[in-house]
Residue, then its C-alpha position, 0 to 999 in steps of 0.5 A: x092667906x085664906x082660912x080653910x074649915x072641913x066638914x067631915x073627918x073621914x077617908x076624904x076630909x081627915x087626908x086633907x086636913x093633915x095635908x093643910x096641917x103640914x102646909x100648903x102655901x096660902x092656906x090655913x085649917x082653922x076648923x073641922x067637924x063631924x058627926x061624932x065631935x069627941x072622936x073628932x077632936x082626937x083625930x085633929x089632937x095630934x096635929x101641929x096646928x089642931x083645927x077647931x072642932x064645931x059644928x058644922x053651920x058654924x065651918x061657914x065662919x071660914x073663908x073655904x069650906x070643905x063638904x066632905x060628908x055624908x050626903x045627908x048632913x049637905x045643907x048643913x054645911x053647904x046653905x050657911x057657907x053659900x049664904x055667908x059668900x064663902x067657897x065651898x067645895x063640894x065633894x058630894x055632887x050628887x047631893x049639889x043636883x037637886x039643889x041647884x038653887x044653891x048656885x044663885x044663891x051663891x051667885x046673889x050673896x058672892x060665893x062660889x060652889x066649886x066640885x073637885x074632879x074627884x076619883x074620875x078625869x077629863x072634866x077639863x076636856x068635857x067641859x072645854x066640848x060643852x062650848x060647843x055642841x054634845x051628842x053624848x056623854x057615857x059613863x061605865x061604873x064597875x066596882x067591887x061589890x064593898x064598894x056599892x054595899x049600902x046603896x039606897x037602889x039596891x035596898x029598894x030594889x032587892x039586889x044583893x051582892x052577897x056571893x056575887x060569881x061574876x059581874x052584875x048591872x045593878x043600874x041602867x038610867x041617867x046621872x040624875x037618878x044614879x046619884x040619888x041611888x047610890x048618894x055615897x058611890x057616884x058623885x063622878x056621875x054627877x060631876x060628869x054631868x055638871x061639867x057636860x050636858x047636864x044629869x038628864x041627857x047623861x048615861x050612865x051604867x054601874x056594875x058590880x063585879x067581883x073580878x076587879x081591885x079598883x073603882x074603875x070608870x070608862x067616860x065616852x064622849x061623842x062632840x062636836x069638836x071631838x071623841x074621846x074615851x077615857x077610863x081610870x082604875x082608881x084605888x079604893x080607901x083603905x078607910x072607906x071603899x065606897x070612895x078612892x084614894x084620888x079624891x082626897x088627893x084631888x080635893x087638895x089639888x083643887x085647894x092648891x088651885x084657888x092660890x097657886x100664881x101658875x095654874x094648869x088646866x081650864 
């Protein structure tokens, strides 16, 4: 049995935490935290087994722990779990780019830093070409203008969505640069780029467009051993839009994995 803890109790860490409360073989919730502490023990209050409420250095007493929040608290959760050997799942993988140290830290101290797939698909394909050689890897990002509201590029450059009649590029430039504009919005541009050729070399486009329901990405991969182009209309979080109802889904997935006797997928 591995002991699991949640840093962040919103549309992504509060679905996983009532997944693990109603049982998943091999693992148990043991503690959860948020911003707001008082609002978090009364979210976990109802649960058949109530998780911990701590802070978040604190989530690193587990054996996985669970990033599932804003960008800005990563280190928080993510240096103590690393240095202490433990899993830690990171679903911000924008904010895991700059931090690559991170990985030889875990490397030195025994942990693992694993980056569920998310609201995208086909990093099992992108990594299995990165063996081999990769001319290119794009990815098209078309949202619902809620969906981008807030992002730090929009701010400094003084997009605004408010009214938007048709479909809008807001940005043109790499994955690195995309995950950092919009740290709540792209994590799937930074997952794509940790699975392939890298931040720099990957492209990557994001639209605002008033005519779709869904967080829609479009990946076209030109390799060596293959070309593939691959696009998913995720369901945006009735709780958050910024992010899709896979990924919490796809965070439970990859906990699953690191227990499951039959495992499918590289």
């Amino acid at each position: 049995m591995l002991t699991v803890a949640i840093g962040g109790l919103g549309a992504i860490g509060l679905e996983v935490a009532r997944a693990l409360d109603a049982g998943v073989d091999g693992l148990a919730l043991i503690a959860a935290s948020a911003r707001d502490r008082d609002r978090a023990r009364a979210r976990v209050s109802g649960f058949r087994a109530p998780p911990e409420v701590v802070d978040l250095p604190s989530l690193a007493a587990a054996d996985i722990v669970v990033e599932a929040a804003p960008a800005g608290v990563f280190d928080a959760i993510a240096e103590p779990a690393v240095a202490a050997g433990r899993i830690l799942l990171a679903c911000s993988a924008g904010a895991l780019l700059p931090r690559m140290h991170l990985v030889e830290a875990a490397r030195r101290s025994g942990g693992r830093i694993v980056v569920p797939t998310g609201a995208l698909l086909g990093l099992d394909a992108v990594r299995a070409a990165a063996e081999g050689n990769i001319a290119s890897v794009r990815m098209e990002t078309r949202k619902p203008p809620a969906g981008l509201a807030g992002a730090p590029y929009l701010e400094e450059h003084g997009i605004t969505l408010d009214g938007l009649g048709g479909p809008l590029c807001v940005f043109r430039g790499n994955a690195r640069a995309a995950a950092a504009g919009f740290p709540a919005n792209v994590n799937v541009a930074a997952a794509l780029a940790l699975a392939g050729i890298g931040a720099e070399r990957t492209e990557v486009e994001i639209w605002a467009d008033p005519g779709v329901t869904r967080n829609t990405h479009t990946i076209r991969v030109e390799a060596e051993a293959a070309r593939f182009t691959m696009t998913i209309e995720g369901v945006p979080s009735e709780a958050n839009p910024r992010t899709g109802r896979l990924t919490p889904l796809s965070v439970l997935a990859c906990l699953r994995g690191l227990t499951a006797t039959l495992k499918v997928g590289s």
